[in-house]
N, C-alpha and C positions, 0 to 999 in steps of 0.2 A: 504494500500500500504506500503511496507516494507522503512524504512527511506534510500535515496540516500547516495551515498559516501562511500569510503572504510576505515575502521579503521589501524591505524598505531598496529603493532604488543603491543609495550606499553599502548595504549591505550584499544585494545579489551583485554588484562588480566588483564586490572584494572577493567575494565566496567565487566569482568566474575570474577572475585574475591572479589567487591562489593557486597557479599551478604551477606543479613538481616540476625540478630539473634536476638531470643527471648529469646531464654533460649531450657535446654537439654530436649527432650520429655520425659515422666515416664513411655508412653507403645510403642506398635510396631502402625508403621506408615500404614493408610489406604488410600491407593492412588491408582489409574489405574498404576501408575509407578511404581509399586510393584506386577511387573509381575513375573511369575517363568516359565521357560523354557520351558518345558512338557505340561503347560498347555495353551501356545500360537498354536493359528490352523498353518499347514503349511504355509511355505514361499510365495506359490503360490495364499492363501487367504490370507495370510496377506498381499501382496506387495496390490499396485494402479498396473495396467496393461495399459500402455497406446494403446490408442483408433485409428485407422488409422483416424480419424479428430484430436486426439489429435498432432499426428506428424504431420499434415499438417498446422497444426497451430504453430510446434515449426520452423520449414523448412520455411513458411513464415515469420515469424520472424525474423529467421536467416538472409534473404535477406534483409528486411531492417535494421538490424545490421550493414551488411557487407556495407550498402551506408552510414551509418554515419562516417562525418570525424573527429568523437571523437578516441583517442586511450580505446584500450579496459576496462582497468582500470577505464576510466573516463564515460563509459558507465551508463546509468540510465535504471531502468526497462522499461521507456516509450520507449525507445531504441530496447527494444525485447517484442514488443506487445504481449500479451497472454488473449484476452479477454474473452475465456472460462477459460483456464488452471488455471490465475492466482486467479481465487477463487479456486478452489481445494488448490493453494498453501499458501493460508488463513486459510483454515481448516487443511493443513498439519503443519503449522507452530504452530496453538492453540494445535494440538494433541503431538509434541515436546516438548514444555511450558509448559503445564497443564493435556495433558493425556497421554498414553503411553509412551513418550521421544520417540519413532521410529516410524519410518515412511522409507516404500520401496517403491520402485516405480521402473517396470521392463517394456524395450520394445524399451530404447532411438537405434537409429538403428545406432550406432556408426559401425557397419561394412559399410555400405555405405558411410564412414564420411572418412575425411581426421582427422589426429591430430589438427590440426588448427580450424577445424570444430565443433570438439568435444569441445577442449579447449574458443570456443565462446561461445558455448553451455550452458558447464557447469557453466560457471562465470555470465552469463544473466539468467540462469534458476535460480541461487544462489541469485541474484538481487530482483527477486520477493518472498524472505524468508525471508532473512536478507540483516545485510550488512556483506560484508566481511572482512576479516583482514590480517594481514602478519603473516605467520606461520614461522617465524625465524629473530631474529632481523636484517637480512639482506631484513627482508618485501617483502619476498616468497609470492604471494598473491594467485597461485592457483600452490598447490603441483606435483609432478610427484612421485606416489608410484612404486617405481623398482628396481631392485636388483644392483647395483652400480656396486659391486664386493668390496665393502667396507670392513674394518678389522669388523670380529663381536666380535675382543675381546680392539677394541679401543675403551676405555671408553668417548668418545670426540664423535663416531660415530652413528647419530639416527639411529634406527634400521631397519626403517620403508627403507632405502638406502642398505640393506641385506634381504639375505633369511630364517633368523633366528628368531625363535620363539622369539613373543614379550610379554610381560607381562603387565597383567592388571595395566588400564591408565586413564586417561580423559587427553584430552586438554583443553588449556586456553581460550576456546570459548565455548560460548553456547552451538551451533551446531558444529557437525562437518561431513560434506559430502563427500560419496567417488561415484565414477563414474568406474563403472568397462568397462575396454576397452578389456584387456586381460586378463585369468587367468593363472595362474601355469598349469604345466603339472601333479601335486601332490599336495595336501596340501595349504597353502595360506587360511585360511578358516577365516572369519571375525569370533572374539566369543565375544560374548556381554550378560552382568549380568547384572540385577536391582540392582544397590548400593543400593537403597531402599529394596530391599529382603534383600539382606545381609546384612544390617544394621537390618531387623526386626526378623533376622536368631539370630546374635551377643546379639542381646538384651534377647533373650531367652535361651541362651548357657550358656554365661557370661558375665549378666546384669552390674558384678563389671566392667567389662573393657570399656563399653560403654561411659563414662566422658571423658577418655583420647582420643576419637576422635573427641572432642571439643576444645583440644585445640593443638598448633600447632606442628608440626615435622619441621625439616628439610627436604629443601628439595636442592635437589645436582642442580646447574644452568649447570651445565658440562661446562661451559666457562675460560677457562684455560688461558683468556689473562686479565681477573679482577683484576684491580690492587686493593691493597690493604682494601680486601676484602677477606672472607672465600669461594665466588661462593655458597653460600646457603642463602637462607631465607626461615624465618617460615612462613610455611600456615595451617591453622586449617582445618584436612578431611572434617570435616561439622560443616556444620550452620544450624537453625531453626526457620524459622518463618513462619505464617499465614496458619498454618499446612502442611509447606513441608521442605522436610528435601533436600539439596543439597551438594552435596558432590563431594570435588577433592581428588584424590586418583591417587598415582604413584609410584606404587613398585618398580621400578625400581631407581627411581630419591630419593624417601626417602632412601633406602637402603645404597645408594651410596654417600648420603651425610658424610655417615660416615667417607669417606678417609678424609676429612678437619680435621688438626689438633684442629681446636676449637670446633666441633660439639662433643659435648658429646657419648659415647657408649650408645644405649639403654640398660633404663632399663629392669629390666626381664617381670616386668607388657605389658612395650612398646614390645618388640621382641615378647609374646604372643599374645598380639591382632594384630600385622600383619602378624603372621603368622595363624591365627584363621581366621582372615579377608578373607587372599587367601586362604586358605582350604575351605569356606564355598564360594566363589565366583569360586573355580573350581570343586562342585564338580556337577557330575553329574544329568542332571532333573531340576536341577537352572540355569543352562548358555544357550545358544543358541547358534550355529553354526550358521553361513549362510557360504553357496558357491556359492559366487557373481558368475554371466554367464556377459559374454560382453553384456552391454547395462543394468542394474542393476544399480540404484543409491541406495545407503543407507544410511539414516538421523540419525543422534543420538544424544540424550540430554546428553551434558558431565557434565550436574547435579544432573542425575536422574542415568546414566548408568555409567559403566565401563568398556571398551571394549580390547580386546587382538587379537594376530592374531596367526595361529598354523605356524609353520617353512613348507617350500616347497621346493620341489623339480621343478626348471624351465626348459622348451625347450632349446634344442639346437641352435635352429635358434633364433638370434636377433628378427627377425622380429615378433615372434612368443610369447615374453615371457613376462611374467606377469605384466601387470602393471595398473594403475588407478591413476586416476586424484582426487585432495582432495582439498576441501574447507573449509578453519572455519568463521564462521556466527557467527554473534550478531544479536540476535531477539529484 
């Protein structure tokens, strides 16, 4: 049974940036999480397919959610019975951990669902995986992905609140789960890379640049009301131990740390290996597209993976345009 209680956003990035190191490995890594693209079966064998008992079993549960007079934050899995499902979500949570880092799951029937519906849903189905956490120090605990109409050239603005191409990432959680409700009328396409491929890509390219993702970058906090303070700390790409390699990785956020007058210019070695990095995580036959459809959940290990999303074009009708529901887990 996955541990009760939600994490405070400071707490789940300590508990996901707690990780062991042994030392730099000498060859390329052999894991299930060092999957490459082309060679994964399609989306439609790879997801879980839920069962017409399996939704009748999430629908009953829902009901007795809805009589509990806890607010939904303070919910516990016993709260949203799942006495078939939540083994499956045993096996899904060990195959995020330790095998694949993904895990899909298509069929949730969020069209018959109000938002309120959805958003029980998805925070009680997250219950029996992990726990959850606040996704922005204002402890955002279950996200809304949808185009804002936000500036996409305000550096202060997540992107994920626009319609603009996002660049390969991890967040500060384990997991991180998205629930598609709506999609774009164009483009909007989840892309997700084995950091484990491209780490075992980089080590066979140029082994010399390999050391320097040990040890830490800057990284931009975009928080522009830090007082006295640069709004950057250092975090190491990766760590290594007990033969797995985990890695946070955020082009966009190292990049950007550069505007802080105290963050050093990369050097030439450092500008090569991240730009070697995303070369070798975009290119072709190693990434994955998916095109979430409404009712598509998607799981991802932000230690094993890297994920990005393509720029879209959305509906004209409000009622109509692209959006999804996201959680981040600590397993």
């Amino acid at each position: 049974m996955a541990e009760e209680g939600y994490r405070s956003f400071g707490s789940q990035a300590l508990h996901y940036f707690d990780r062991a190191h042994e030392g730099i490995p000498s060859g390329p890594i052999e894991s299930r999480a060092a999957w490459v693209g082309h060679e994964l079966p399609p989306l439609s064998e790879l997801a879980y397919h839920l069962s017409d008992a399996d939704i009748l079993e999430i629908e009953a549960a829902m009901v007795v959610a809805k009589t509990s007079s806890k607010a939904r934050r303070d919910l516990s899995a016993e709260d949203f019975p799942l006495p078939n499902l939540s083994k499956r979500c045993a096996g899904w949570r060990e195959e995020l951990a330790d095998g694949l880092g993904v895990q899909v799951v298509r069929g949730v029937p969020v069209s018959n669902w109000s938002e309120d519906d959805a958003e029980l849903f998805f925070w009680c189905f997250g219950l029996h995986l992990g726990r959850p956490g606040g996704q922005n120090p204002e402890e955002h605990l279950l996200g809304h992905v949808t185009d804002t109409n936000a500036s996409k050239k305000d550096p202060m603005v997540r992107l994920y609140q626009t319609a603009a191409n996002i660049e390969y990432h991890c967040d500060a959680a384990d997991v991180v789960g998205l629930l598609c409700l709506r999609k774009a009328k164009a483009g909007g396409h989840s892309r997700i890379v084995s950091s484990v491929t491209v780490f075992n890509e980089l080590m066979a390219r140029r082994p010399e640049l390999v050391n320097r993702l040990f040890e830490p970058f800057m990284l931009d906090s975009r928080n522009e009301s830090k007082e006295g303070g640069s709004g950057s700390m250092p975090i190491p790409p990766c760590r290594y131990a007990d033969g797995k390699l985990r890695t946070f990785y955020h082009s966009d956020y190292f990049r950007s740390a550069q505007r802080h007058d105290d963050v050093p210019a990369f050097t030439k070695v450092e500008q090569e290996l991240l730009d070697l990095y995303e070369q070798i995580a975009a290119e072709a036959g190693i990434y994955l597209d998916m095109d979430l459809e409404p009712g598509d959940i998607q799981l991802l290990s932000n230690h094993t993976n890297l994920h990005a999303r393509t720029e879209y074009e959305d509906h004209d009708d409000p009622a109509e345009r692209r959006h999804l529901l996201r959680l981040w887990l600590s397993l």
